[in-house]
LODO-331313 format. One record per residue (C-alpha): x, y, z. Coordinates in steps of 0.5 Angstrom, whole numbers, padded with zeros to 4 digits, always signed. Example, Ala and Ser with C-alpha at 12.3 -4.5 7.8 and 13.67 -1.06 7.14 Angstrom:
% residues 2
+0025-0009+0016/+0027-0002+0014/
//
This chain:
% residues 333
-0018+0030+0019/-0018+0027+0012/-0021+0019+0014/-0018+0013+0012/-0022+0009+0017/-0029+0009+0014/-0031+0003+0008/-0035+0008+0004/-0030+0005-0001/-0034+0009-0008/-0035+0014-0004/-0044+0014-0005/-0046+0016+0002/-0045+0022+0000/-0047+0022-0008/-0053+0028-0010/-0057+0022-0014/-0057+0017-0008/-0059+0023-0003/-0064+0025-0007/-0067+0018-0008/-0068+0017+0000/-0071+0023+0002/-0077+0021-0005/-0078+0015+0000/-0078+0018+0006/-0083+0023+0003/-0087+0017+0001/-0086+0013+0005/-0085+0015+0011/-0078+0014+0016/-0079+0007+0017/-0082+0000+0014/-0087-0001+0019/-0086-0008+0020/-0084-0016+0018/-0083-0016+0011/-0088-0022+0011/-0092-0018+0015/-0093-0010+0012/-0087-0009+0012/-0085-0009+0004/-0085-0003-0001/-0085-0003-0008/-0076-0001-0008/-0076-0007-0004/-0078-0011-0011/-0074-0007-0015/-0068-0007-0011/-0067-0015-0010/-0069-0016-0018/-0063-0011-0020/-0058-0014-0014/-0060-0022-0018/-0058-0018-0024/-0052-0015-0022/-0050-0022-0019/-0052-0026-0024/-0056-0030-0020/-0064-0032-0020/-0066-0028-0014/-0065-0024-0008/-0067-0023-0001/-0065-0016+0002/-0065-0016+0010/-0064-0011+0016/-0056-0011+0016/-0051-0015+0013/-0050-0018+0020/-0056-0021+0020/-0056-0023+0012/-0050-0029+0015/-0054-0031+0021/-0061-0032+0015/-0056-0036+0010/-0052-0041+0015/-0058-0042+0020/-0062-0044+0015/-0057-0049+0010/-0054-0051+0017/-0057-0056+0022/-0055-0062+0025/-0054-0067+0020/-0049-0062+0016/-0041-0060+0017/-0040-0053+0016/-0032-0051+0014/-0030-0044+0015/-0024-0040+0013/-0020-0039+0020/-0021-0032+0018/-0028-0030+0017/-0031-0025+0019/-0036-0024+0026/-0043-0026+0023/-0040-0032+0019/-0038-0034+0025/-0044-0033+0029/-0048-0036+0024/-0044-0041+0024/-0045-0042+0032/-0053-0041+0031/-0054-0046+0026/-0053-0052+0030/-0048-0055+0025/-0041-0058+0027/-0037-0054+0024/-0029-0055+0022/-0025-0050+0022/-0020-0050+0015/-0013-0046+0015/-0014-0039+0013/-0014-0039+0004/-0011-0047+0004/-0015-0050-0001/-0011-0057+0001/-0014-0056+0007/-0021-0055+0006/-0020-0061+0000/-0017-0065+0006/-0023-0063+0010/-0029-0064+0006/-0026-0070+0004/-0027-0073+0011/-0034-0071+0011/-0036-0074+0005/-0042-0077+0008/-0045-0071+0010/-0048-0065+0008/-0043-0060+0006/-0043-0052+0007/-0037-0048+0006/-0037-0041+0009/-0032-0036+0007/-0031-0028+0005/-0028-0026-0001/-0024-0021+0002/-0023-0021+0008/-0024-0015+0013/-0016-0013+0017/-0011-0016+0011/-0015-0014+0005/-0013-0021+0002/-0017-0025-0003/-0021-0031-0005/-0018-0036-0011/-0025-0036-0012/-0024-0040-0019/-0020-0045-0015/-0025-0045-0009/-0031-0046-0013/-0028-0053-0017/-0026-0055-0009/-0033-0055-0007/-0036-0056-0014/-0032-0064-0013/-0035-0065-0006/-0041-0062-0008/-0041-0057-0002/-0045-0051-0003/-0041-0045-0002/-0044-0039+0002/-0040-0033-0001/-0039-0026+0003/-0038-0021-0002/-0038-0015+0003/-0031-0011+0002/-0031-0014-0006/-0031-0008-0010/-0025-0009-0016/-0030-0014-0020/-0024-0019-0022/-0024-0021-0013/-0032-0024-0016/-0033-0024-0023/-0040-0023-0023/-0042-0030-0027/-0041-0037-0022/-0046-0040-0026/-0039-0043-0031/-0036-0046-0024/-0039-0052-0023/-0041-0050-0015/-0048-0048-0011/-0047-0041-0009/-0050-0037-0005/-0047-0029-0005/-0048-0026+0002/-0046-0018+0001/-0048-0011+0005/-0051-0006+0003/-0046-0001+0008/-0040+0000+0004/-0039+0000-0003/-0046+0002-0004/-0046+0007+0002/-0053+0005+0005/-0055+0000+0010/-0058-0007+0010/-0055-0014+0007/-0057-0019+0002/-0057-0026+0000/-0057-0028-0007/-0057-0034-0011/-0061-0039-0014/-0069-0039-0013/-0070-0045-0009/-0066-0043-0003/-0067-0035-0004/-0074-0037-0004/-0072-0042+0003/-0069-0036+0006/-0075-0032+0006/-0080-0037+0009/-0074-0040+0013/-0069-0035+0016/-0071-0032+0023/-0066-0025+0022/-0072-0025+0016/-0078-0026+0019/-0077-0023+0026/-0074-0017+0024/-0078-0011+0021/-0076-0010+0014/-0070-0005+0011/-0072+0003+0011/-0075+0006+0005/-0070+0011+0005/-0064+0006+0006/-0066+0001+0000/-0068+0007-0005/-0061+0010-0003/-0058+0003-0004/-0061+0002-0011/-0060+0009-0013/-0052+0007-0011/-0053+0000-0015/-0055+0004-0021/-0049+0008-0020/-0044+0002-0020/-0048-0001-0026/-0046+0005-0030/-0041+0008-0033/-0039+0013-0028/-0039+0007-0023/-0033+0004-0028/-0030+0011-0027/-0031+0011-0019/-0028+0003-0019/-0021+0005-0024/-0020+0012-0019/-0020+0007-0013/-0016+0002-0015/-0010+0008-0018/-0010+0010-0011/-0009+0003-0008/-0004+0003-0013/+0000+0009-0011/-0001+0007-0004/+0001-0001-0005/+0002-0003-0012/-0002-0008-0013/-0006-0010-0007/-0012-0014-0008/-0016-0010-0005/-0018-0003-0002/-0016-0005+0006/-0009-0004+0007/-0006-0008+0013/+0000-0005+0016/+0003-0010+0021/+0006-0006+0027/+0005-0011+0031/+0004-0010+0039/-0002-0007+0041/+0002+0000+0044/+0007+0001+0038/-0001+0000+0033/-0003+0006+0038/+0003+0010+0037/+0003+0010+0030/-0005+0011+0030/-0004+0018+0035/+0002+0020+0031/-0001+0021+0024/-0007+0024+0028/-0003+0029+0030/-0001+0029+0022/-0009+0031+0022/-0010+0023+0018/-0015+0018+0021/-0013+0011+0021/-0015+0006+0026/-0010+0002+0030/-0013-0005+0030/-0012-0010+0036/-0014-0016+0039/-0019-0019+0040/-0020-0017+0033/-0014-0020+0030/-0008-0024+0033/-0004-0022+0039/+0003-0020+0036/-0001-0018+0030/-0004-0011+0032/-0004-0006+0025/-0006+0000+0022/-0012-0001+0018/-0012+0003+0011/-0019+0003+0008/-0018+0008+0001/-0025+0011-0002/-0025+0013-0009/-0025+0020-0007/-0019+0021-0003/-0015+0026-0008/-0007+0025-0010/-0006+0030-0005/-0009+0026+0000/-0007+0020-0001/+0001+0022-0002/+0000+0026+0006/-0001+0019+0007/+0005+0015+0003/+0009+0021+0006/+0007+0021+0014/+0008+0013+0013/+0015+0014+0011/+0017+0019+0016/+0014+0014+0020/+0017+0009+0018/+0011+0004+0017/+0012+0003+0010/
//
């Protein structure tokens, strides 16, 4: 079975450096952090990897917690409470969602990517402290954020702005410098998928990098990230900061091309429909020996079931056209 299924998008899980770095942790560390990060829970690669993810991410510090789950419960419970108005894109995924819910606020739900809804919103709450809450690729279409236009929004109604990069690879979907936008912005993100590892991070500026670390729950009641996990994720990082990170990035996106020519991003949604025919479809090329997903409700709207594509810089031609082809026979594409 060739896999379109998992969010290994560069394909770094399996890469001879990012191996090779989690088994020296595990050497020298042993298999687990011990404890809290606040407690004996730290490592010296925990340093290093939250200095190289603030650089990647042009921000002034970052914070680097168990899961990318937990990353988005940390950030909106701490920024949220009583006194503020969450918005949240109608399509978020489940963690800001939960954050949302755990974070006490009264949260406003704007119509998925409707920056005049959002505009309308936030104008209605002016009286209040303002957050707004959105992925910037969102997980089962695979569209994208106007990230410029959303920043000025919230920039204008001085909303801070909690940013879920988790699917971003193609740089152009978040440029790496927000400073030049005008809005506050925490950059949520995971360590799981383009960087092969686990754990999240939450990136920003320092003050509330800083509030996170002595404020969110996820962060001080969970025990730290693994040695292993986080030198496989700063191994992965120096990758993606490389050349051969660039060459990685430009291999993906020739694929999403050849499958969907210029779609946003590495998810590719194929909307089947109801949930028997997504089934279908999925048994039918799994007897072509190809993996995809049938995604249904309660994950997506009823009515909406699809097939869930997910490309990874290393599927060959050959295997990608496998795809194209059964598509067609198929006729889902």
């Amino acid at each position: 079975m060739v896999s379109f299924a998992s969010n290994d998008y560069l394909g770094l899980s399996c890469h001879p450096q990012v191996i090779a770095a989690a088994r020296r942790a595990l050497d020298q560390w042993g298999t687990g952090a011990t404890a809290s990060r606040l407690v004996v829970g730290h490592r010296p690669c925990h340093d290093d990897l939250e200095h190289e993810l603030a650089a990647w991410k042009g921000c002034d510090a970052a914070v680097v917690l168990p899961t990318g789950y937990a990353a988005n419960l940390a950030v909106l419970g701490v920024v949220g409470g009583p006194d503020t108005v969450i918005l949240s894109d109608e399509l978020n995924h489940a963690s800001l969602i939960d954050g949302c819910r755990l974070s006490r606020s009264e949260v406003t739900v704007y119509r998925h990517s409707d920056l005049d809804d959002l505009d309308s919103l936030l104008a209605r709450h002016r009286d209040r402290r303002l957050v707004v809450a959105t992925d910037s690729v969102f997980s089962m279409d695979g569209d994208v954020v106007d990230l410029p236009a959303l920043a000025a929004v919230c920039s204008s109604h001085d909303a801070l702005l909690v940013l879920d990069e988790a699917h971003t690879v193609f740089e152009t979907d978040t440029p790496v410098d927000l400073s030049d936008m005008g809005a506050e912005v925490l950059r949520v993100g995971t360590l799981s998928k383009t960087l092969g590892s686990l754990g999240g991070y939450v990136a920003g500026p320092q003050n509330l990098v800083d509030l996170i670390i002595n404020r969110a729950r996820p962060f001080i009641f969970s025990t730290g990230s693994t040695p292993a996990d986080t030198a496989a994720a700063l191994a992965a990082l120096r990758i993606v900061r490389s050349p051969e990170g660039v060459a990685l990035v430009d291999r993906l996106r020739a694929l999403v091309d050849r499958l969907a020519p210029g779609h946003p991003s590495p998810i590719v949604p194929i909307i089947v429909g109801g949930e028997a025919e997504a089934l279908d479809a999925a048994a039918a090329l799994a007897e072509r020996g190809l993996l995809v997903p049938a995604i249904r409700p309660p994950t997506v709207a009823p009515g909406t079931s699809r097939l869930r594509v997910t490309l990874s810089a290393v599927h060959s031609d050959d295997e990608v056209d496998r795809l194209c082809v059964a598509l067609d026979e198929l006729g889902l594409r």
